[in-house]
N, C-alpha and C positions, 0 to 999 in steps of 0.2 A: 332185776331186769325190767325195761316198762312193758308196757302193755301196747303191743303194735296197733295201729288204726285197720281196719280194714277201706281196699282202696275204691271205690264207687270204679263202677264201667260203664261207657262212654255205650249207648244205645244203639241200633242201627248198624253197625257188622253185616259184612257179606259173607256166606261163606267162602273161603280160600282167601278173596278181597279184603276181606276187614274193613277198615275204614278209609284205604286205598286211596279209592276213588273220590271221598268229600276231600280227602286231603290235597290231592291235583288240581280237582274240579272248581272246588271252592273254601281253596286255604286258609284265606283271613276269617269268612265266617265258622271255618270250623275250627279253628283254634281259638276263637271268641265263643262259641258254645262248649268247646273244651274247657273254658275259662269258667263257665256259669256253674260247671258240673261240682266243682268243689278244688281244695288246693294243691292234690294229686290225682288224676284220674288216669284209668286204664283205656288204653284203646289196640288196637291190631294194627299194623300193616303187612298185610298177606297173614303169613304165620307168625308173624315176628311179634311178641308182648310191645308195646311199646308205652308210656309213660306220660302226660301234660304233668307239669309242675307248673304251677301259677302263682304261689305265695312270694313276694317278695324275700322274704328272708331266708323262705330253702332258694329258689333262685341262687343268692348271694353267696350260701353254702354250698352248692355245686360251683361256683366260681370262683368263691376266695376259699372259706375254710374246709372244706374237703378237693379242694381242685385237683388235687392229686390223684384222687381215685376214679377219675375220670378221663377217659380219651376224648378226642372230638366228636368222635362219631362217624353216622353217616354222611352226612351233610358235606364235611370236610373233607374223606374219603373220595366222592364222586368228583369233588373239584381238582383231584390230584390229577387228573388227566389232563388237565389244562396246567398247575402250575405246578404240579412235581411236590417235590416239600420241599417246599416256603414257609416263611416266618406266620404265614397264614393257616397252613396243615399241618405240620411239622409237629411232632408230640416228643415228650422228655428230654432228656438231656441233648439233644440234636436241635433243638425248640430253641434252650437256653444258651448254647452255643451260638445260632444266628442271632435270637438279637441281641446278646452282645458284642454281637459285630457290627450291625448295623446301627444299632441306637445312638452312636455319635453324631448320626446325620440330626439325628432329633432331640438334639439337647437343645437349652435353654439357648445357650450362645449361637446356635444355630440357627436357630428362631428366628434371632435378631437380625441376624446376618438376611439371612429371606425377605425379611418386610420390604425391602425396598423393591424388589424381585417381584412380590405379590403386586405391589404398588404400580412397578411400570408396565407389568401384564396387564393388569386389572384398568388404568388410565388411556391403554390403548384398545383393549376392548370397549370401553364405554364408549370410547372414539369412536369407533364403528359403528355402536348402536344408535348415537343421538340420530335425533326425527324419523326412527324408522319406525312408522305407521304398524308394521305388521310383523313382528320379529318372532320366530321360533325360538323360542329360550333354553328348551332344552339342548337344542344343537348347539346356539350360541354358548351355553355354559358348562357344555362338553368340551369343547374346543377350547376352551381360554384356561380351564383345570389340566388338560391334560398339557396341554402349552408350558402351563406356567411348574408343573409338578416337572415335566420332565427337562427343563432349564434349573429348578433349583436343587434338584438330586441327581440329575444324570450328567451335568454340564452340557446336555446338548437339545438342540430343537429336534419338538415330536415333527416328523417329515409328512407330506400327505398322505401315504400309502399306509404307514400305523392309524392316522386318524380316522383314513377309510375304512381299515380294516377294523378297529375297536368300533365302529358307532355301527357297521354292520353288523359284525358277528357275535358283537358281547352280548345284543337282546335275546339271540337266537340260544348262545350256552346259559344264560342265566333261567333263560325258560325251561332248557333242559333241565338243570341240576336243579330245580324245584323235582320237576319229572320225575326224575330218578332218585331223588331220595324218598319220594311217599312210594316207586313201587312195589307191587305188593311181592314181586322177586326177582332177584337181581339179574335172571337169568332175560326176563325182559328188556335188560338196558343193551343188552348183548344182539340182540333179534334186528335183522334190516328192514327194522318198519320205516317210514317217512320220516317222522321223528328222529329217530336216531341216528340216520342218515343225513338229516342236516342237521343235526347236534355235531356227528364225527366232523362233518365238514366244515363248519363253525371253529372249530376247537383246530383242524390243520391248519386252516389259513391263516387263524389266529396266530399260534404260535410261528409261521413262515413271516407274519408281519414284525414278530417281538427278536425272531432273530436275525431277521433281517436289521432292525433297528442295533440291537445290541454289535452287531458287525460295524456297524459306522461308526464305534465311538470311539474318538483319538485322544489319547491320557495326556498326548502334548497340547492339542487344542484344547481339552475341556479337563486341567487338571484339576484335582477336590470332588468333593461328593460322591453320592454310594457305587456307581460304577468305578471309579480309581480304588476304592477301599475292596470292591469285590473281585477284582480286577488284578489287582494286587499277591504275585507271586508268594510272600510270605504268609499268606490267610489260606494261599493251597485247596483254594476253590475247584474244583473240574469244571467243563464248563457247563453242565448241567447243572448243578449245583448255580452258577453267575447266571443262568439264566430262568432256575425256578426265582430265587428271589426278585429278580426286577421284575419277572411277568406279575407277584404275587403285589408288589409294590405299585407300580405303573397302573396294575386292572383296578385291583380294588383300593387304592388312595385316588385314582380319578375317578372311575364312576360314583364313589359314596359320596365324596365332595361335590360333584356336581348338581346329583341327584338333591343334596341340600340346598344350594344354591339355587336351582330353579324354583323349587320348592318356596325357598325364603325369598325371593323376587316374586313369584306370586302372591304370595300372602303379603306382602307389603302392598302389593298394585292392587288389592281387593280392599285393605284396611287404612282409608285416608287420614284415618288419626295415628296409625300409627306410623306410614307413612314422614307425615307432618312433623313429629317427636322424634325421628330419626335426623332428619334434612336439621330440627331445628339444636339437637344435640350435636351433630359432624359441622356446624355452623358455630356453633359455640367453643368446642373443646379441640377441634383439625384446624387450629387457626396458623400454624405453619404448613406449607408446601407440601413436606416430608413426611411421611407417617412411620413413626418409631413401635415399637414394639409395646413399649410402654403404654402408648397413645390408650391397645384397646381395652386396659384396666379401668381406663378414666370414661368407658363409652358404655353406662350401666341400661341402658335402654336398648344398644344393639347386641348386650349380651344378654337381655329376658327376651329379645326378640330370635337369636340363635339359638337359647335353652329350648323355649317353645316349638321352634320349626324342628329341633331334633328329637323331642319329646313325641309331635303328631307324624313326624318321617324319621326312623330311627335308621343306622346306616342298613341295618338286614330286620326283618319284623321276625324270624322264626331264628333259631338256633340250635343246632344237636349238642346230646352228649352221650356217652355211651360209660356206664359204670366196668368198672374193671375186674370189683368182686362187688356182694350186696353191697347195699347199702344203704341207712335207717336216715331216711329226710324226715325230724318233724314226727315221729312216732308211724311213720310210713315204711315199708321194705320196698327198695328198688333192686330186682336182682341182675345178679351183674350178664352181661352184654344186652340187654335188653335196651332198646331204644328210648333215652332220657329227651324231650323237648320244651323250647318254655320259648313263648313269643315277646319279641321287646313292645311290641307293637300291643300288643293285648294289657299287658302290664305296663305301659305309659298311658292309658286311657282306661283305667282303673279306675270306678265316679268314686270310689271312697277315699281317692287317695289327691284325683284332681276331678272338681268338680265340674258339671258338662265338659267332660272329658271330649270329645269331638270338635270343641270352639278353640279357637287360635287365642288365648287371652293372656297377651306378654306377662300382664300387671301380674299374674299370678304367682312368681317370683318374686315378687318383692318377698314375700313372707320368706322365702328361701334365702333372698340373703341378711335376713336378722337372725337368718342361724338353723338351717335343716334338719329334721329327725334325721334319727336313723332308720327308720321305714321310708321317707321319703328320698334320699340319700340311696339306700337300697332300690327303690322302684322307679329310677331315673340312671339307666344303663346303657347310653345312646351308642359309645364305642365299647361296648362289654365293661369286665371288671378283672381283677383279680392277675395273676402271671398270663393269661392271655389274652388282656386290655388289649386293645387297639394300640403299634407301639406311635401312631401319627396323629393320636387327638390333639395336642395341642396345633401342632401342624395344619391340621383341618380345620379346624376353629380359628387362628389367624389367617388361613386364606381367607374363611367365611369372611371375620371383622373386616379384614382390611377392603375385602371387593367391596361389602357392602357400605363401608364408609365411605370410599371414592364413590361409588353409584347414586347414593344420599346426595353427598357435596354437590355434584353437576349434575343430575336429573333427573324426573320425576316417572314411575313407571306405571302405567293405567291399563287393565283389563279392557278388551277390546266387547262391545257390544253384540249381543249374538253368539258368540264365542260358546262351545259346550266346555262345561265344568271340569277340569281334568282330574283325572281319577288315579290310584296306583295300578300299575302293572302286575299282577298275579305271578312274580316272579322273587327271588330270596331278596331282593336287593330294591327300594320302594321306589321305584325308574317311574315318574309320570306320563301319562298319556300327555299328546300333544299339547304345550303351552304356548300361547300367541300372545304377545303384549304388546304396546305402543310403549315407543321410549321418547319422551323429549328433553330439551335443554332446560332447566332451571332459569329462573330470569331472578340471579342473585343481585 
C-alpha cells in the first residue's frame, strides 16, 4: 500500500467561515494563492472540508480516469434551479441518456450543415458594426451568438423579450451561483437578504422568458434541430425535462461563446500584428464567397489565436466536484463528499507550463502543433475533458472561426483611446467588463 501525502492547509480560516469569505470576495486571487499552496491543498467552506487540486494530471484523473467516482458537485447543484437536469447538471445514467439524445445536433455533418448559418449571421452583424466609432462588443456579441445559436439548433429566431431577458438577468444568476457555492451554509442561500431576492427574481423571469420562447416554436415552421428531436413524442420527454435542456443549451452555449468572442475581438483590436496575420491569412486562404467547414482547418493562425483567447478566458475559471467515496489523487486522500475544486483559469496560466502566462502570445502554439505533451494536452481544458466535455466545443470553435474570419476579411477593429482596460467579472463564467471598440471597413 503507498504511503499517503499529507495534505498542506490553506491559512487564514475563519472560525464557522472558513475561507468563505476570500472565496466570494476575491475568487481568482484566492484560487491562484490556492494554487501556490502546493498540488492538493485543504481549505473550509463554513464547516464543509473542502479540497484545491491544481496538478494537471490529477486534474485529468478527476475528469477522465476516475470520473466516475465523482458527482458534480456544488457548483452544479446551485444551478439546478435555473436548468433542472440538463445535459449540463444531470449526473449517471440520466447524464448519458440526454446526450445521446441530443449529440446528433453536434456531429460532424452538422457542423457542416451550420457554416453557412454562422456565415450569414456573422456577415450581417459585421454589417451593422462597420464605422461605428463606439461599439459595445459585449452586447453586440451577445446578440449575434444567441441569434445565430438559436436559428441553428432551435430552427427559430431568439425574439426581443429572451434577449432582454438573458442579457439582464443572466449577470445577476451568474453572480449568485458563484454566491452560493462558496457559502459557508446553505441555509444562507435560503434567507431574504437582497441578494437572494434578486437572484430568485433573476432565475423567474428567466425561466418565464425560456418558456415563453420554447411555447413559439412550430415543428412545421422550423422542422430539424434539437427542439423537433426534443419535442418529439417517441423520446417521451415531459415538458420539464424539453425545457431543462434548451435552457441548459441556449444559456450556456451563448454566454460561453460570446464571452469568447468579445474577448478575441479585443485582443485582436489591442495586438496590430496579430491583427495584420489574421486579415492577411482570411485574404489568402477565404478566396471563395462561401466559408465551408473545411476552410477553418486551413486558418492555422486563427486557430493559435482562438487556442490563446480560450487558454487566458476559459468558458468557466472554477469547477466543483464532489467524491462519492475516498479517493487517493497522487498519493493524496480526498474523502468522499467533501468539496473537490480545480480552477481552468489558474491551470492555463501555469508559468511552468506557458511562459508569461498573463501575455496573449498566439505564436506559442506553434510548438503545440508539432506535437503536444501530455502534461500540456492535460493543462489546456477550455471545454472540460473526459464524459462530461462540453458536448458543443467544436460548435463553439466554428462559430468562433467563422465570425472571426468574416470580421478579418471586411474590417479592422481598434481600441478606443482613453477607454479603461476591461477586466473579468468575479462571476463562474469570465463575462468581461465593459468593451468599447471602433469598427471600420477594410480598404481591400
Amino acid at each position: 500500500m503507498s504511503t499517503l501525502h499529507t495534505v498542506p492547509r490553506m491559512p487564514g480560516g475563519l472560525p464557522f467561515l472558513g475561507h468563505a469569505l476570500q472565496f466570494q470576495r476575491r475568487p481568482l486571487a484566492f484560487v491562484q494563492a490556492l494554487r501556490e499552496r502546493g498540488d492538493v491543498v485543504e481549505f473550509r467552506v463554513g464547516p464543509q472540508r473542502a479540497f484545491a487540486v491544481n496538478r494537471p494530471d490529477l486534474i485529468n484523473d478527476i475528469l477522465v480516469a476516475q470520473a466516475k467516482r465523482f458527482e458534480k458537485g456544488r457548483m452544479f447543484d446551485e444551478a439546478k434551479v435555473l436548468v433542472g437536469e440538463g445535459i449540463f447538471t444531470s449526473e449517471g445514467d440520466y447524464h448519458l441518456s440526454q446526450r445521446r439524445l441530443v449529440q446528433s445536433v453536434f456531429h460532424r455533418n452538422q457542423l457542416e450543415r451550420y457554416v453557412p448559418e454562422i456565415q450569414r449571421y456573422a456577415e450581417t452583424t459585421i454589417g451593422r458594426w462597420v464605422e461605428s466609432p463606439r461599439l459595445p462588443i459585449n452586447r453586440a456579441c451577445f446578440a449575434h451568438t444567441l441569434g445565430a445559436i438559436s436559428s441553428m439548433l432551435f430552427g427559430q429566431a431568439a425574439d426581443e423579450r429572451l434577449l432582454a431577458g438573458i442579457q439582464q438577468e443572466f449577470p445577476i444568476i451568474l453572480d449568485g451561483l458563484l454566491r452560493r457555492t462558496a457559502a459557508p451554509a446553505q441555509l444562507m442561500n435560503t434567507l431574504p437578504t437582497p441578494a437572494n431576492r434578486r437572484f430568485d427574481k433573476a432565475v423567474a423571469n428567466m425561466r418565464r422568458s425560456i418558456e415563453h420562447y420554447i411555447a413559439g416554436y412550430d415543428p412545421v415552421r422550423a422542422p430539424g434541430g434539437l427542439l423537433s428531436i426534443l419535442t418529439d413524442e417517441k423520446n417521451g420527454l415531459t415538458g420539464k425535462q424539453i425545457y431543462d435542456e434548451v435552457a441548459t443549451i441556449l444559456l450556456a452555449g451563448t454566454e460561453s461563446t460570446a464571452d469568447a468572442l468579445s474577448w478575441a475581438c479585443y485582443m485582436i483590436a489591442s495586438h496590430d500584428e496579430v491583427q495584420s496575420a489574421l486579415q492577411e491569412e482570411a485574404d489568402q486562404i477565404m478566396t471563395s464567397p462561401q466559408v465551408s467547414y473545411g476552410d477553418l482547418a486551413r486558418l492555422p493562425v486563427m486557430q493559435r489565436v482562438i487556442n490563446e483567447v480560450l487558454r487566458l478566458f476559459p468558458s468557466t475559471w472554477v469547477l466543483t466536484r464532489e467524491p462519492v467515496e475516498d479517493v487517493e489523487l497522487g498519493g493524496y486522500r480526498i474523502p468522499a463528499r467533501s468539496m473537490v475544486i480545480f480552477s481552468v483559469r489558474a491551470l492555463h496560466r501555469d508559468p511552468l507550463i506557458y511562459p508569461d502566462p498573463d501575455a496573449f502570445l498566439p505564436d506559442r502554439w506553434l510548438a503545440l502543433e508539432q506535437g503536444p505533451s501530455t502534461e500540456r494536452r492535460q493543462a489546456f481544458i477550455p471545454f472540460g475533458a473526459g464524459i462530461r466535455g462540453c458536448i458543443g466545443e467544436q460548435l463553439a470553435r466554428a462559430e468562433l472561426g467563422v465570425f472571426l474570419a468574416v470580421m478579418c476579411r471586411n474590417v479592422t477593429v481598434r481600441t478606443i483611446p482613453g477607454e479603461p482596460q476591461p477586466d473579468v467579472a468575479a462571476t463562474i463564467m469570465p463575462v468581461p467588463t465593459t468593451i468599447n471598440l471602433s469598427v471600420k471597413r477594410r480598404d481591400n
